[in-house]
Structures are given as C-alpha cells and as structure tokens.
N, CA, C and O atoms as CSV, one atom per row, in Angstrom:
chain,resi,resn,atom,element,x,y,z
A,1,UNK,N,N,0.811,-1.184,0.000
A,1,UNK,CA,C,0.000,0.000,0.000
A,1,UNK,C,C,0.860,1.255,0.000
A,1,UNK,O,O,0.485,2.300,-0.533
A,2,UNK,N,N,2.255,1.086,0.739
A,2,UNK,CA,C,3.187,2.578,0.443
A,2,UNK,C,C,3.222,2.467,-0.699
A,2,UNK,O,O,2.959,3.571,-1.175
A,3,UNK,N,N,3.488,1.407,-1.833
A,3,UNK,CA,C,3.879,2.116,-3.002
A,3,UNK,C,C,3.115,3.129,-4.028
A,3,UNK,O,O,3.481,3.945,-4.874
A,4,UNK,N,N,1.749,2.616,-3.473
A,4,UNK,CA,C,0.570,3.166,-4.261
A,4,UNK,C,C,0.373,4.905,-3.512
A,4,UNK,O,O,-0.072,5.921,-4.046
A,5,UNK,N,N,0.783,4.742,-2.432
A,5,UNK,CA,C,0.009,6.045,-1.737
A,5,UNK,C,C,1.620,6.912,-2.078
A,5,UNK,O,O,1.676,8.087,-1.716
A,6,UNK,N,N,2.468,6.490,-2.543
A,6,UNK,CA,C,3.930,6.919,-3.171
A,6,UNK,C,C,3.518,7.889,-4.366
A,6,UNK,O,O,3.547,9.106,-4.545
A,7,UNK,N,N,3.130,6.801,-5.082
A,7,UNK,CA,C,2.475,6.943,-6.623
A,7,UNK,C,C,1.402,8.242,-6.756
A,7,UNK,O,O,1.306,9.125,-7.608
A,8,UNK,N,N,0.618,7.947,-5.491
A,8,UNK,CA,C,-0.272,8.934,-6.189
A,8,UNK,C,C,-0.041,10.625,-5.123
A,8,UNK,O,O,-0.739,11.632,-5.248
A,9,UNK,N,N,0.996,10.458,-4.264
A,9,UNK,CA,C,1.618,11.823,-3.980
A,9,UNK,C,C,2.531,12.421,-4.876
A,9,UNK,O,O,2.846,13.611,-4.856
A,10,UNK,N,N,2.965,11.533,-5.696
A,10,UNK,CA,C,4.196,11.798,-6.990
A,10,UNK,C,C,2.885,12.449,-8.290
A,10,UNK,O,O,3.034,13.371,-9.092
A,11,UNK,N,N,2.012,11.812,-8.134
A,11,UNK,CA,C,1.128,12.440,-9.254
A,11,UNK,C,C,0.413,13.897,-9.047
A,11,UNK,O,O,0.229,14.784,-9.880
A,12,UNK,N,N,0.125,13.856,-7.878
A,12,UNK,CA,C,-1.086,14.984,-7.387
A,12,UNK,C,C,0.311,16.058,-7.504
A,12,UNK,O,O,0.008,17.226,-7.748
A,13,UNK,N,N,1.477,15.824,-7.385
A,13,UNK,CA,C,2.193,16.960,-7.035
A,13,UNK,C,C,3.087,17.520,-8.341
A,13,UNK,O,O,3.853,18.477,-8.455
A,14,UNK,N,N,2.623,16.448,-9.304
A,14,UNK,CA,C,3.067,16.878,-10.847
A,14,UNK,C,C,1.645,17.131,-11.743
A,14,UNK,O,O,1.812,17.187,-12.961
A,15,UNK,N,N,0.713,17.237,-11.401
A,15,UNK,CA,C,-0.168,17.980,-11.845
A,15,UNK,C,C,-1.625,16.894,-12.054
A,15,UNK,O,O,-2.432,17.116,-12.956
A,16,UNK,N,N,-1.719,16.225,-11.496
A,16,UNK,CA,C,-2.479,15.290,-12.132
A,16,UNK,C,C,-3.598,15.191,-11.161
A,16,UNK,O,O,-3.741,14.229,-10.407
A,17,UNK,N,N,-4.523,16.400,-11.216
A,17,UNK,CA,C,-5.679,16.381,-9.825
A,17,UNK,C,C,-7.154,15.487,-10.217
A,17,UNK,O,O,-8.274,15.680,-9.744
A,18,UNK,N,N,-6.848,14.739,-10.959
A,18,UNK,CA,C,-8.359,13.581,-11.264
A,18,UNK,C,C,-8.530,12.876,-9.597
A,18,UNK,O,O,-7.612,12.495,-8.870
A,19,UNK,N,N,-10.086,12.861,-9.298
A,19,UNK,CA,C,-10.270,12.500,-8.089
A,19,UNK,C,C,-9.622,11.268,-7.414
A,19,UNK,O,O,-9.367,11.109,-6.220
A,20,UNK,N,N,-9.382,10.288,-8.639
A,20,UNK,CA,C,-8.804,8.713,-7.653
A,20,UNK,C,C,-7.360,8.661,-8.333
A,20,UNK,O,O,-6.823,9.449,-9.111
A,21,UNK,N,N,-6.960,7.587,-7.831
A,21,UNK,CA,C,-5.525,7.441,-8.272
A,21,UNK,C,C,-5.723,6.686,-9.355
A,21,UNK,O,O,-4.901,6.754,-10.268
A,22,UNK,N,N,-6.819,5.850,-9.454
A,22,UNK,CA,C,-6.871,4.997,-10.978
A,22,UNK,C,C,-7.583,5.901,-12.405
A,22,UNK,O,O,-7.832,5.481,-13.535
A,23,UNK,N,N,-7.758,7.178,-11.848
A,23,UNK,CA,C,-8.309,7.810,-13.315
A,23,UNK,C,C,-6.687,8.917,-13.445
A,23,UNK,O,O,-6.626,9.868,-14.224
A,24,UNK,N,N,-5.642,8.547,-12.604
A,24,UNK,CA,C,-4.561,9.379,-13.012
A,24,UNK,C,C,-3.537,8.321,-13.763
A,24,UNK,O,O,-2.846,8.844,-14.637
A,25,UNK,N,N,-3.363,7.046,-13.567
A,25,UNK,CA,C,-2.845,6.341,-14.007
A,25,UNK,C,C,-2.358,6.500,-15.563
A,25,UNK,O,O,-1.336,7.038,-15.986
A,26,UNK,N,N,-3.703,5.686,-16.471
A,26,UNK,CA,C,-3.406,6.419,-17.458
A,26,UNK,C,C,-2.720,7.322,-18.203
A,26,UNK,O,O,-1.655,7.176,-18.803
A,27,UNK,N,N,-3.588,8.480,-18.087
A,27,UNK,CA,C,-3.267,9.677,-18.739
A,27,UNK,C,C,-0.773,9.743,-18.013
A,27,UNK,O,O,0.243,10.261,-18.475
A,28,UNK,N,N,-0.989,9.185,-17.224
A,28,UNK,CA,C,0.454,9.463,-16.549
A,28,UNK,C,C,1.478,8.194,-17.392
A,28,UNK,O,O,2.648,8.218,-17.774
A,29,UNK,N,N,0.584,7.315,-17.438
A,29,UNK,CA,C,1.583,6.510,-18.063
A,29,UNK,C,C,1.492,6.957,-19.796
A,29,UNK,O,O,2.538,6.890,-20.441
A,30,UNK,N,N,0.698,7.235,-20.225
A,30,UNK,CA,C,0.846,7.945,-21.212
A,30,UNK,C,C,1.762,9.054,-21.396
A,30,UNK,O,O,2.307,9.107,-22.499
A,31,UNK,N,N,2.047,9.957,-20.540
A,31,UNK,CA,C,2.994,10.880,-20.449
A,31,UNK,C,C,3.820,10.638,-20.137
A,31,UNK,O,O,4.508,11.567,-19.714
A,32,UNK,N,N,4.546,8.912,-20.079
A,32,UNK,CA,C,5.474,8.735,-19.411
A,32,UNK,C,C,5.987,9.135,-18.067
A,32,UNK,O,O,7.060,8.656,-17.701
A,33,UNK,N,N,5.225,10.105,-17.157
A,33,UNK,CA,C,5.638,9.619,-15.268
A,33,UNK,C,C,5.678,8.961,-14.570
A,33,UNK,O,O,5.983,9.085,-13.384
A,34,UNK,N,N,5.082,7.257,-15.714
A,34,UNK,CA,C,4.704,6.570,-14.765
A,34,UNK,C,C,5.818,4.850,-15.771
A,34,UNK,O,O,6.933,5.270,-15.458
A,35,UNK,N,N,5.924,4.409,-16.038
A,35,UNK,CA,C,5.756,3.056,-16.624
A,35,UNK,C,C,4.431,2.324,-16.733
A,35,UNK,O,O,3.505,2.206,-15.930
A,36,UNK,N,N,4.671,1.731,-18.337
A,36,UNK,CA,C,3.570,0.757,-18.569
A,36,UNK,C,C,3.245,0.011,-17.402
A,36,UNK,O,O,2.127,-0.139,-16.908
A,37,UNK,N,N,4.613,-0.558,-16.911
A,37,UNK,CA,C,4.507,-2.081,-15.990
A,37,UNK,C,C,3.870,-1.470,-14.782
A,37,UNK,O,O,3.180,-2.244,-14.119
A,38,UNK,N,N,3.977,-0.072,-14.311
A,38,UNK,CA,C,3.286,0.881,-13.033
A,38,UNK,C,C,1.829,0.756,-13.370
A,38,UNK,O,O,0.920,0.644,-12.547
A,39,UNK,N,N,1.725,0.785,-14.527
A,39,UNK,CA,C,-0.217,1.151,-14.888
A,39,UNK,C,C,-0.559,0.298,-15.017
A,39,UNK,O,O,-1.776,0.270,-15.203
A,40,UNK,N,N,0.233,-1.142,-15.026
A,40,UNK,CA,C,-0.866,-2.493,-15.225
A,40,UNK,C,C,-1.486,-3.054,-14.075
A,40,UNK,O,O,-2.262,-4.003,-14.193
C-alpha cells in the first residue's frame, strides 16, 4: 500500500488532480511519469 500512496503523492504533485488514483494512471503513463509495468 506505500507504493501506491507513493504513486499517487508523486502524481497529485506533478499535476495530475483527477479525483482517484486509478483515473490518473493512465493519462500518466501515457505521459510517461509513470511506466507501462506501473499502470498495469
């Protein structure tokens, strides 16, 4: 569970304010902040 609550303080703080952590996924691994193998 740290890695996820990692993940989505690394997102909210690079711009990515969608309400859950699974509608930021995506769009992040698409932009590359994240890895494919992170979004599966």
């Amino acid at each position: 569970m740290r890695a996820a609550s990692g993940v989505d303080a690394m997102l909210k703080a690079n711009d990515y304010p969608q309400r859950t952590l699974f509608t930021r996924i995506k769009p992040a691994a698409a932009n590359h902040m994240i890895t494919e193998e992170m979004a599966a």
